[in-house]
BAFI-3210 file (N, C-alpha, C; in Angstrom, 3 decimals, decimal comma, padded with zeros to 6 digits):
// residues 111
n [1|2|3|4|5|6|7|8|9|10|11|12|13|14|15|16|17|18|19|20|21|22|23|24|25|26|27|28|29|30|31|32|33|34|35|36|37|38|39|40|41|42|43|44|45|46|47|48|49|50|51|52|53|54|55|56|57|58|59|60|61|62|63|64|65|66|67|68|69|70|71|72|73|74|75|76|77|78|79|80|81|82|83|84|85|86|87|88|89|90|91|92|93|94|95|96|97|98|99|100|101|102|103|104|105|106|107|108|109|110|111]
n.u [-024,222|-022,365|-021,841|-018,651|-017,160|-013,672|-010,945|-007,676|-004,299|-001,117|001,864|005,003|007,297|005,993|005,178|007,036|008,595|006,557|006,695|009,629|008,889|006,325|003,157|-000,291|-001,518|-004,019|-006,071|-004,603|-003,854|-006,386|-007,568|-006,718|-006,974|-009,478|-009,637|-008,656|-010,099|-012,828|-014,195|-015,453|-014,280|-015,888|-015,420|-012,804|-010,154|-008,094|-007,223|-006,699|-005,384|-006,491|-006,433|-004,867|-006,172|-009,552|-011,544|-014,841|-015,925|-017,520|-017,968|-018,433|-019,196|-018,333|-015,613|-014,506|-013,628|-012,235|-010,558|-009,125|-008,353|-006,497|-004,544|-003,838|-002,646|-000,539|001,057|003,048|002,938|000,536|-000,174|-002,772|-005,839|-008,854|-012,352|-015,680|-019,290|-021,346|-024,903|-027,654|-030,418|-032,902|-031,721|-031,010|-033,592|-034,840|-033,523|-034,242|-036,468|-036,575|-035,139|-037,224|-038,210|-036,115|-035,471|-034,338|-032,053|-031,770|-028,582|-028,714|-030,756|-034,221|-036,109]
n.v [010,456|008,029|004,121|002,025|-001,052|-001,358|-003,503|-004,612|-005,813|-006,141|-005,727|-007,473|-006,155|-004,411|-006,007|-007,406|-005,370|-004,649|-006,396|-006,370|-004,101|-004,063|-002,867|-001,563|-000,186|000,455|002,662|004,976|005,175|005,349|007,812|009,584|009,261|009,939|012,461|013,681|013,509|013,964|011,448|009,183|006,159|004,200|000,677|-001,517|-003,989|-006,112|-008,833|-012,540|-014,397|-013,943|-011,172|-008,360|-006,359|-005,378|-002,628|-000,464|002,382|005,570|007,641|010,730|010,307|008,134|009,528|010,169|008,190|006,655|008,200|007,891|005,195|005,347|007,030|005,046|003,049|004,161|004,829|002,778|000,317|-001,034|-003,805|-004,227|-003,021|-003,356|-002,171|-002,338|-001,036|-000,575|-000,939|000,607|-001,117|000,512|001,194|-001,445|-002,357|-000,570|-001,431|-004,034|-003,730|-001,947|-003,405|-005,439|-004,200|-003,812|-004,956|-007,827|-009,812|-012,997|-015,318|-017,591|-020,131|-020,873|-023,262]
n.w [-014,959|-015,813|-015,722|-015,563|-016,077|-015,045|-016,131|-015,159|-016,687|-015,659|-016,840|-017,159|-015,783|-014,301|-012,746|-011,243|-009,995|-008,283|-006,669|-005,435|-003,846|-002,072|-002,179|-001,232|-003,994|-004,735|-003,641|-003,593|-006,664|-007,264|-005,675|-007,333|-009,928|-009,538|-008,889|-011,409|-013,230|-012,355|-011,607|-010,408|-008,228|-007,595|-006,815|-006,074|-006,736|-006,703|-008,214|-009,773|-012,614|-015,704|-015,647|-013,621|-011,885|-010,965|-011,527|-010,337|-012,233|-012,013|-013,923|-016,376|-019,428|-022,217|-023,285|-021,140|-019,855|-021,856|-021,569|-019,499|-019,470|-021,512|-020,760|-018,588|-019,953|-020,999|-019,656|-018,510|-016,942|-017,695|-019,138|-020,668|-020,771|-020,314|-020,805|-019,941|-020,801|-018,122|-017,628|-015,696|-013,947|-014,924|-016,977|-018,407|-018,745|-020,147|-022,324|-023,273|-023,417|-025,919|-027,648|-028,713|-030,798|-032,842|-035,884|-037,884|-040,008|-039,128|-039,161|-039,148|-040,098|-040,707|-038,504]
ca.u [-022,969|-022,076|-020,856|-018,123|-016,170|-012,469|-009,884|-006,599|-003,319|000,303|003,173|005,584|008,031|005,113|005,186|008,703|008,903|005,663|007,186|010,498|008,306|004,549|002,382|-001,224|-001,594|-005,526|-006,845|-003,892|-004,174|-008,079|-008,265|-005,763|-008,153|-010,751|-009,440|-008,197|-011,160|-013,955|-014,495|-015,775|-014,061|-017,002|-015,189|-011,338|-009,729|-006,705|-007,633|-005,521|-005,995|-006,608|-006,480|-004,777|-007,240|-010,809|-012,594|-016,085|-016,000|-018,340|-017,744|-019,306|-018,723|-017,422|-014,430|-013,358|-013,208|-011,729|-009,086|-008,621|-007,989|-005,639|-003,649|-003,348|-001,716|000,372|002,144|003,964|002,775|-000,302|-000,194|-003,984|-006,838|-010,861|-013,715|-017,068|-020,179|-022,111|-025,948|-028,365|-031,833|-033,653|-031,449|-031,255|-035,077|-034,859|-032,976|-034,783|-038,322|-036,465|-035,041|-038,367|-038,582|-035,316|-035,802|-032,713|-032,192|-030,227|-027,711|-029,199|-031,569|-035,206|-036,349]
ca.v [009,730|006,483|003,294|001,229|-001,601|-001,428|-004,671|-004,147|-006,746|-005,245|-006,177|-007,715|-005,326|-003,806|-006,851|-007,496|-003,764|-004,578|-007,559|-005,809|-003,014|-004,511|-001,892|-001,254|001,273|000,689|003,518|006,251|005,758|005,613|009,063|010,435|009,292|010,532|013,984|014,561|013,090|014,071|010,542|008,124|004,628|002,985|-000,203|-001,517|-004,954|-007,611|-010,615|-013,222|-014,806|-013,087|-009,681|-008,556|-005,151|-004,709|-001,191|-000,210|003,308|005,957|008,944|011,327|009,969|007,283|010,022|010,543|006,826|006,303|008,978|007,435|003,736|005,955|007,303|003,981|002,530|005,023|004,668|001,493|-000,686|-002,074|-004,435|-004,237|-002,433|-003,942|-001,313|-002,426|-000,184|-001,045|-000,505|000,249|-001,652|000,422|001,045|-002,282|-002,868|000,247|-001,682|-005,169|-003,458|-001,585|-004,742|-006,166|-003,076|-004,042|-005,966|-007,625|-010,686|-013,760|-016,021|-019,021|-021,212|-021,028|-024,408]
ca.w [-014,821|-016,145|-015,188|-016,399|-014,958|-015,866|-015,969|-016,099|-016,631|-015,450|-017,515|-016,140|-015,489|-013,183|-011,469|-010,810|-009,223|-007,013|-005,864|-004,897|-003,096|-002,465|-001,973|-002,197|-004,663|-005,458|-002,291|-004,119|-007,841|-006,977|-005,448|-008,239|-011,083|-009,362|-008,634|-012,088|-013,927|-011,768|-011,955|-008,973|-008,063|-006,411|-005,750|-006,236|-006,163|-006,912|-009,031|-010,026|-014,104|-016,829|-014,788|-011,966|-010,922|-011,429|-010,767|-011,245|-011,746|-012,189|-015,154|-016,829|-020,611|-023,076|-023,750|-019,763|-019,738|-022,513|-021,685|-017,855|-020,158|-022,694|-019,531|-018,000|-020,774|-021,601|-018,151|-018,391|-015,869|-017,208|-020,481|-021,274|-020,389|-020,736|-020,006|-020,088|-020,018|-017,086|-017,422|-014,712|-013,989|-015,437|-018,688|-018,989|-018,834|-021,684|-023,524|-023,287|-024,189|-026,977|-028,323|-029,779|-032,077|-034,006|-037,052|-038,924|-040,856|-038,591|-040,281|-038,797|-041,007|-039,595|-038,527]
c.u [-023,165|-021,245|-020,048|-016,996|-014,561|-011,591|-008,773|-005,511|-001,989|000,761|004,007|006,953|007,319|005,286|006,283|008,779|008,121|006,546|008,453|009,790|007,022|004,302|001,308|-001,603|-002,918|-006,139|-005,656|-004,339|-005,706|-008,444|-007,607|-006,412|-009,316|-010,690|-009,125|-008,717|-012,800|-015,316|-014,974|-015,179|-014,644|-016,208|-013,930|-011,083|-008,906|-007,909|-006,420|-006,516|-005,526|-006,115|-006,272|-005,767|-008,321|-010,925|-013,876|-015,607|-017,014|-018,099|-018,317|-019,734|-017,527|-015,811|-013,373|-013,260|-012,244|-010,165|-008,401|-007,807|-005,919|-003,901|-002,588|-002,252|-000,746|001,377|003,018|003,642|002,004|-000,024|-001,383|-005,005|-008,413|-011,707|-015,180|-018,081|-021,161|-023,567|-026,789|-029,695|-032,392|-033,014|-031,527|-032,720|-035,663|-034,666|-033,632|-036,294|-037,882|-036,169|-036,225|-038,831|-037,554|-035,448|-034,327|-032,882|-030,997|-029,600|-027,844|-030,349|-033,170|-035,703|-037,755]
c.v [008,290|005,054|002,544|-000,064|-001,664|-002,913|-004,102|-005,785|-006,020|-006,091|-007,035|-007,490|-004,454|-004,913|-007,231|-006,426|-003,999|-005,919|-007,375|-004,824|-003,159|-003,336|-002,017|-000,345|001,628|002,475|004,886|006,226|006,043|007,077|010,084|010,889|010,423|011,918|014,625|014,840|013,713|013,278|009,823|006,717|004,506|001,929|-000,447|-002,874|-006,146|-008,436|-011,662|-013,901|-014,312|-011,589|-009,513|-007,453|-005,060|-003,469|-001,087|001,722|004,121|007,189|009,785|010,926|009,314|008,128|010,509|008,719|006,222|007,035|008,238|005,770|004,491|005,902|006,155|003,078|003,022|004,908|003,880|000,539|-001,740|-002,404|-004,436|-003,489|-002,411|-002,904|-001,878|-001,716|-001,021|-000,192|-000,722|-000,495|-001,190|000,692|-000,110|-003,097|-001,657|-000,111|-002,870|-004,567|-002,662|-002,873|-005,610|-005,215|-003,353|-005,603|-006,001|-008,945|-012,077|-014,729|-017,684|-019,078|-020,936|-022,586|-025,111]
c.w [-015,279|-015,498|-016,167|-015,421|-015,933|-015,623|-016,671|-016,260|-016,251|-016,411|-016,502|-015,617|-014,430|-012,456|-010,810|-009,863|-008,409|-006,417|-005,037|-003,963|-003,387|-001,616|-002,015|-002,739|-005,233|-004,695|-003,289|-005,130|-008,546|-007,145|-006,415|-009,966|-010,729|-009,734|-009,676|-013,153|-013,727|-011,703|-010,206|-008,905|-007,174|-005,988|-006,403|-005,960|-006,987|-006,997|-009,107|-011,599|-015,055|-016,463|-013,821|-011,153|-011,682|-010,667|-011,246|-011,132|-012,956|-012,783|-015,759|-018,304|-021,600|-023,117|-022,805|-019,849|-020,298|-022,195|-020,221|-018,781|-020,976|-021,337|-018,815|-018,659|-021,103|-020,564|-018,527|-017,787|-016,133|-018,981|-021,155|-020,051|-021,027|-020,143|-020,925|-019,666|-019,195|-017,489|-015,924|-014,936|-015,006|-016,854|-019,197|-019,286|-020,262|-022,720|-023,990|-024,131|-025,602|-027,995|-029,445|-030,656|-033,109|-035,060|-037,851|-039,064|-040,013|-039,259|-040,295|-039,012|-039,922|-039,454|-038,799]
res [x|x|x|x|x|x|x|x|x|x|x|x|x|x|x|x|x|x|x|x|x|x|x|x|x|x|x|x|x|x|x|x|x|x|x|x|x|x|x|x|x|x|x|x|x|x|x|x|x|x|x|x|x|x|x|x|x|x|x|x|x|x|x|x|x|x|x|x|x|x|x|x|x|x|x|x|x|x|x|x|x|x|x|x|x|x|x|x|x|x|x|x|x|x|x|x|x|x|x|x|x|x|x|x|x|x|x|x|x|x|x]
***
């Protein structure tokens, strides 16, 4: 399984409607993903900014993620949708010791 953290933004035609009828709808459209994805929302939560909901959640592959993102947008509610893959420890210690094997040419001058 994989991780990824998601950010979303509502529109604001989603927000107008929550504001007429506040709700929290993280704990439902949580267990709805989950159940239809066979996906995990580890954690859930209102921002304010750039983004009003982060999730981390936990998937089997780039293409359930991508389809849970696809979904989301397709609704109406949310205006953008950011997923970042989340690595663990030790992938990211996979990836750090792989790192000094790639060779490539940088665009900045050597000194």
């Amino acid at each position: 399984m994989a991780l990824y953290l998601m950010q979303l933004s509502y529109t604001k035609e989603s927000l107008a409607a929550q504001m007429k009828n506040p709700q929290d709808r993280l704990k439902t459209n949580s267990e709805m993903i989950a159940k239809s994805t066979g996906s995990k929302v580890l954690a859930a939560g209102y921002a304010f900014g750039e983004f009003d909901v982060a999730l981390v959640v936990e998937t089997a592959d780039n293409t359930t993620i991508a389809a849970i993102s696809i979904a989301l947008s397709a609704g109406g509610a949310v205006a953008s949708v950011k997923t970042t893959p989340l690595l663990s420890g030790n992938e990211w210690v996979a990836a750090m010791t792989k790192a000094s094997t790639v060779t490539y040419s940088p665009a900045v001058p050597k000194k």
